[in-house]
N, C-alpha and C positions, 0 to 999 in steps of 0.2 A: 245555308252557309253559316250564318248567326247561329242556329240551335246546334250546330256540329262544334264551333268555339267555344258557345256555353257550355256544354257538354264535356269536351277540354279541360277549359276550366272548373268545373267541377269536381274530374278526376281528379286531377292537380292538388285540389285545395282537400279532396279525405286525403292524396298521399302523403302531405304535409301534415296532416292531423295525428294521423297515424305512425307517424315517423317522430312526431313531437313527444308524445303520448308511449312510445316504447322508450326514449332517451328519456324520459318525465321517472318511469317505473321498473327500469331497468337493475339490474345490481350493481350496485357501487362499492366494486372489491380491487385491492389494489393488489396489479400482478408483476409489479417489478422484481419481487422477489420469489422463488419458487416454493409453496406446503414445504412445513419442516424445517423452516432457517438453512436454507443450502448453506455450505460456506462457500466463499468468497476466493479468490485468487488472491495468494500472497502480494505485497508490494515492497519491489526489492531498493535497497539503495546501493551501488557498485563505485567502488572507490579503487584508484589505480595508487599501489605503492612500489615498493622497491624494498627488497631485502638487503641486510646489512652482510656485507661478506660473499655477497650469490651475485651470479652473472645473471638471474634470470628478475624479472619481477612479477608480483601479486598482484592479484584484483581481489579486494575484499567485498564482500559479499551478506551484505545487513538484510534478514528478514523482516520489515520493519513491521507484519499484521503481528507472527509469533513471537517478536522477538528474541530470533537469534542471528548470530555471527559467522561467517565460514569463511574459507578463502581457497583459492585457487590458484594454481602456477603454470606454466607453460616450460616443461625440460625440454630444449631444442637438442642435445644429445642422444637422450630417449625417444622423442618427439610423442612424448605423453602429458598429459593434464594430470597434474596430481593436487589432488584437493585434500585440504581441510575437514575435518568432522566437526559438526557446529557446535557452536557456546550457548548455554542458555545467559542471555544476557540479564535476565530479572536473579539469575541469584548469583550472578556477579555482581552488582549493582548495592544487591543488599549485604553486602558484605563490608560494604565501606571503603574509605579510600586505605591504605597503606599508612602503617606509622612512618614518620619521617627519619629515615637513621641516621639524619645528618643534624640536627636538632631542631629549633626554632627556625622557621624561615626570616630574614635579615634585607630589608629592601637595599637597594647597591646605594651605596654614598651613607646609609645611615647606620650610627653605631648600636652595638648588638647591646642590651641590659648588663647591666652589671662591667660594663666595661668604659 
C-alpha cells in the first residue's frame, strides 16, 4: 500500500516537472491580434437630431476609427431609410473655421472698438 502512494507520488511530481519545464520554454507570442495587422471594427458615435423644416428626423452617424460623418433619415411616406454619403472629417477640419461675415465677435453688455 505504501510503495503504491510513493509510486503516486512520484508520477505526480515528474508531471509537475514536466508541465513546469514546457510553461518555463514555451513561446511567448502574443495572439491578441491576428499575422498582418488585421484591422479592427470601426467605432461608431450616433447622435439623434432633427431637421429644420422636415417632419422626419436624423441620426447622425460619426466614424470615429476613419473619421468620418454620415447621416441617416427614416421617410415614413416612403417608408425608406435614406442616407447620407459620408464626409471626410480630416479635411474638413483642415480647412479652418469660416471667416466671420458679421465682423468682430462683441461679448453682449460690452462696447464694440472704436465706439
Amino acid at each position: 500500500m505504501k510503495q503504491r502512494i510513493l509510486w503516486a507520488l512520484v508520477a505526480l511530481n515528474v508531471l509537475l516537472v514536466v508541465t513546469l519545464a514546457a510553461r518555463l520554454t514555451g513561446d511567448n507570442t502574443a495572439v491578441a491580434q491576428a499575422p498582418g495587422g488585421a484591422h479592427r471594427p470601426a467605432d461608431y458615435l450616433m447622435i439623434p437630431g432633427e431637421v429644420t423644416g422636415g417632419a422626419s428626423a436624423v441620426v447622425y452617424i460619426i466614424d470615429t476609427s476613419n473619421g468620418l460623418l454620415g447621416a441617416m433619415t427614416y421617410d415614413d411616406s416612403t417608408r425608406q431609410l435614406s442616407t447620407m454619403p459620408p464626409i471626410d472629417l480630416a479635411r474638413v477640419f483642415e480647412q479652418g473655421p469660416p471667416a466671420n461675415p458679421r465682423g468682430a465677435a462683441v461679448a453682449p453688455g460690452a462696447r464694440a472698438p472704436g465706439r
